[in-house]
ROLUM-165868 format. One record per residue (C-alpha): residue in one letter; z, x negated, y negated. Coordinates in nm, 3 decimals, decimal comma, always signed. Example, Ala and Ser with C-alpha at 12.3 -4.5 7.8 and 13.67 -1.06 7.14 Angstrom:
! residues 2
r = A; zz = +0,780; xx = -1,230; yy = +0,450
r = S; zz = +0,714; xx = -1,367; yy = +0,106
! end
This chain:
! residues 113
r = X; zz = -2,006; xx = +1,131; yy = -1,330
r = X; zz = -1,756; xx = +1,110; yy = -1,067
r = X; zz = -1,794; xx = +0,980; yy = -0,732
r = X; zz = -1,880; xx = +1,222; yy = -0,435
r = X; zz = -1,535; xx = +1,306; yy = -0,264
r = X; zz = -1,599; xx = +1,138; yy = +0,063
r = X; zz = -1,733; xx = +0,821; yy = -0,092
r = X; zz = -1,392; xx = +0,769; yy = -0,268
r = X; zz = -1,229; xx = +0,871; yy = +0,061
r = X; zz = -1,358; xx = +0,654; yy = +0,262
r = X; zz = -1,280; xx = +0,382; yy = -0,017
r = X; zz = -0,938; xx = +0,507; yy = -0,034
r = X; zz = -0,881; xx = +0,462; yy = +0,330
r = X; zz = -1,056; xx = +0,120; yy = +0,298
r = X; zz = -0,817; xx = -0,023; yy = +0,076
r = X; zz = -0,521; xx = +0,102; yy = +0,282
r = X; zz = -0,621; xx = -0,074; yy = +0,563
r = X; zz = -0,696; xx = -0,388; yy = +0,361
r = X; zz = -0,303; xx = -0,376; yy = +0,292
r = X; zz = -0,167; xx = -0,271; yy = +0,620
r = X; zz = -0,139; xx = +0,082; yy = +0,552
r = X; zz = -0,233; xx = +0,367; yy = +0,826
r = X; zz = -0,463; xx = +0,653; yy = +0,691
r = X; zz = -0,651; xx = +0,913; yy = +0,775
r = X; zz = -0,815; xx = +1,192; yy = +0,732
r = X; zz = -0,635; xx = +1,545; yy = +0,829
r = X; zz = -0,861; xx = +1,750; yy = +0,662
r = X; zz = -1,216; xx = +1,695; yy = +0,551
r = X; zz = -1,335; xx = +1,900; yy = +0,249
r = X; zz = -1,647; xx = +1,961; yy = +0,057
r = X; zz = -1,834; xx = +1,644; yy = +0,081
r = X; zz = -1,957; xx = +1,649; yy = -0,307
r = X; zz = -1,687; xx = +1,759; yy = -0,514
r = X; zz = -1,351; xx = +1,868; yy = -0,298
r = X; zz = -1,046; xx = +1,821; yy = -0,433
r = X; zz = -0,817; xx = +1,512; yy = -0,280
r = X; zz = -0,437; xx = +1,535; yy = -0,160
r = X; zz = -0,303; xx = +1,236; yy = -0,062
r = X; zz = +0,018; xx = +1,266; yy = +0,161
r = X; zz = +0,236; xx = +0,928; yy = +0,202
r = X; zz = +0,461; xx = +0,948; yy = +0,498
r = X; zz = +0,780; xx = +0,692; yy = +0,582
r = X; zz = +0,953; xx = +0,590; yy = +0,891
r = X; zz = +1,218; xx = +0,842; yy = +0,782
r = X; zz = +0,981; xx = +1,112; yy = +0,792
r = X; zz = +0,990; xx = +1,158; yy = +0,406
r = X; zz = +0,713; xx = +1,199; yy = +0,226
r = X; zz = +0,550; xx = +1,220; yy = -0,092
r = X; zz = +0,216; xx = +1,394; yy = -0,176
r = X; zz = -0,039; xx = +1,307; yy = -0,471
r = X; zz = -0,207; xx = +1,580; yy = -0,624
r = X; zz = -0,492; xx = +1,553; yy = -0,895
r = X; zz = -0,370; xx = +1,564; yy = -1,232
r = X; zz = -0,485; xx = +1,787; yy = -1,512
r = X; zz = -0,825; xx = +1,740; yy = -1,721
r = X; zz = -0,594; xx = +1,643; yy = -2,007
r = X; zz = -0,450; xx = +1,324; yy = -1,819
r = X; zz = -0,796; xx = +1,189; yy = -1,786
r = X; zz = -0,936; xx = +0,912; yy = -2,005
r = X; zz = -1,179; xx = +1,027; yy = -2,251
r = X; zz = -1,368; xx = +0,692; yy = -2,194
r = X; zz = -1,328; xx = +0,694; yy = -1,817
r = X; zz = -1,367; xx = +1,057; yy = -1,710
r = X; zz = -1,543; xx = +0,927; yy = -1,366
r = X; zz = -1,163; xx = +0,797; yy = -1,187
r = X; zz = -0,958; xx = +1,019; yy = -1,022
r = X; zz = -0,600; xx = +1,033; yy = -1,095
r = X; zz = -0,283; xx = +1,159; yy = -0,962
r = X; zz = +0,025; xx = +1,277; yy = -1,012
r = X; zz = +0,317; xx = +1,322; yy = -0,773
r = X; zz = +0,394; xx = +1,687; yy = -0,615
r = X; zz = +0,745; xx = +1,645; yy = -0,653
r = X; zz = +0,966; xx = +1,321; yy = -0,812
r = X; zz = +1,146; xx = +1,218; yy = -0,515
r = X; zz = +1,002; xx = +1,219; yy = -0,099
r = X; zz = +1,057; xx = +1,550; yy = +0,025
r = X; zz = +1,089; xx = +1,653; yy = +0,423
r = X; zz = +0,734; xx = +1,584; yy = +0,613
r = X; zz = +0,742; xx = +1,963; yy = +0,711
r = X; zz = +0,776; xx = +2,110; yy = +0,317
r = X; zz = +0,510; xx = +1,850; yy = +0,206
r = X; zz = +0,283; xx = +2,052; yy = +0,523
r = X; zz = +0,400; xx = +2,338; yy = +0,401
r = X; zz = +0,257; xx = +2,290; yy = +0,056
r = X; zz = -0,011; xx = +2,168; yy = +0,163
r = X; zz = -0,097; xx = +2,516; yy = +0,389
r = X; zz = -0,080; xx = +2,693; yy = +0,047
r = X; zz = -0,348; xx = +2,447; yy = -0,158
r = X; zz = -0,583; xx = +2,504; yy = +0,142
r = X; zz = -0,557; xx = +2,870; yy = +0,145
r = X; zz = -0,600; xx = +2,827; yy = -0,229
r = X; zz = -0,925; xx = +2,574; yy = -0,225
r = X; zz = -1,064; xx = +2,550; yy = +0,102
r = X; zz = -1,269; xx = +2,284; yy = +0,010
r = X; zz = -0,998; xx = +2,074; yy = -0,033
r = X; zz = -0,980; xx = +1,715; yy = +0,140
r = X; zz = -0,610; xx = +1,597; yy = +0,281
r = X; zz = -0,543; xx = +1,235; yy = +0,304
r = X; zz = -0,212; xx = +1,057; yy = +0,510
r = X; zz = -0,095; xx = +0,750; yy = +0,528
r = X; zz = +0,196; xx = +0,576; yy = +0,679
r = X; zz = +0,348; xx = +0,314; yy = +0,483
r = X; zz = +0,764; xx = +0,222; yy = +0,519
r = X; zz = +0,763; xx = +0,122; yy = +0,151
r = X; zz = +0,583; xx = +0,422; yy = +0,089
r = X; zz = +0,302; xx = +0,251; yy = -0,113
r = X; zz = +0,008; xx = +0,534; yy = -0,184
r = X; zz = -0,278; xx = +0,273; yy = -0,421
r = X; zz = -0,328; xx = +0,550; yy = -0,650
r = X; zz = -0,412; xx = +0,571; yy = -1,029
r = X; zz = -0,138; xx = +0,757; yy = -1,147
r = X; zz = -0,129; xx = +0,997; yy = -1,493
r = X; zz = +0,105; xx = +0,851; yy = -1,712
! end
């Protein structure tokens, strides 16, 4: 069983600040089971966004974690990242939307591999 969505958000946000990292939440979704974005922003204005990956990246012995994978493979303009973002809302309203501001553009996720 996974944990509620705003449990691991406020976890999430924990740990960035434990490291120095900004976040917050831009959107707040369904409180049980929403689905997470994560948006990593630089000084340059770049960023990156985190999506959740597919059932089939999970860990058949660990299917509790969430885990990521990036939108795109390199930072993309703030405003498209926003814009993508627009169209996952419209999509899943329950949706949460995490940011944080980090220069080396560190995000603390489990990625898919």
């Amino acid at each position: 069983m996974r944990l509620k969505s705003a449990i691991w958000v406020s976890a999430y946000l924990r740990r960035c600040q434990t490291e120095g990292v900004f976040g917050a939440v831009s959107r707040r979704g369904a409180e049980e089971a929403g689905a997470v974005f994560v948006k990593v922003v630089t000084l340059d204005r770049q960023a990156m966004l985190y999506v959740p990956a597919p059932q089939t990246a999970y860990d058949d012995e660990r299917p509790f974690e969430r885990v990521f994978v990036p939108a795109s493979p390199t930072p993309q303009p703030e405003a498209d990242v926003d814009a993508r973002l627009a169209k996952e809302i419209r999509f899943d309203p329950d949706a949460w939307i995490v940011e944080t501001e980090d220069r080396a553009g560190r995000h603390f996720l489990d990625l898919a591999k």
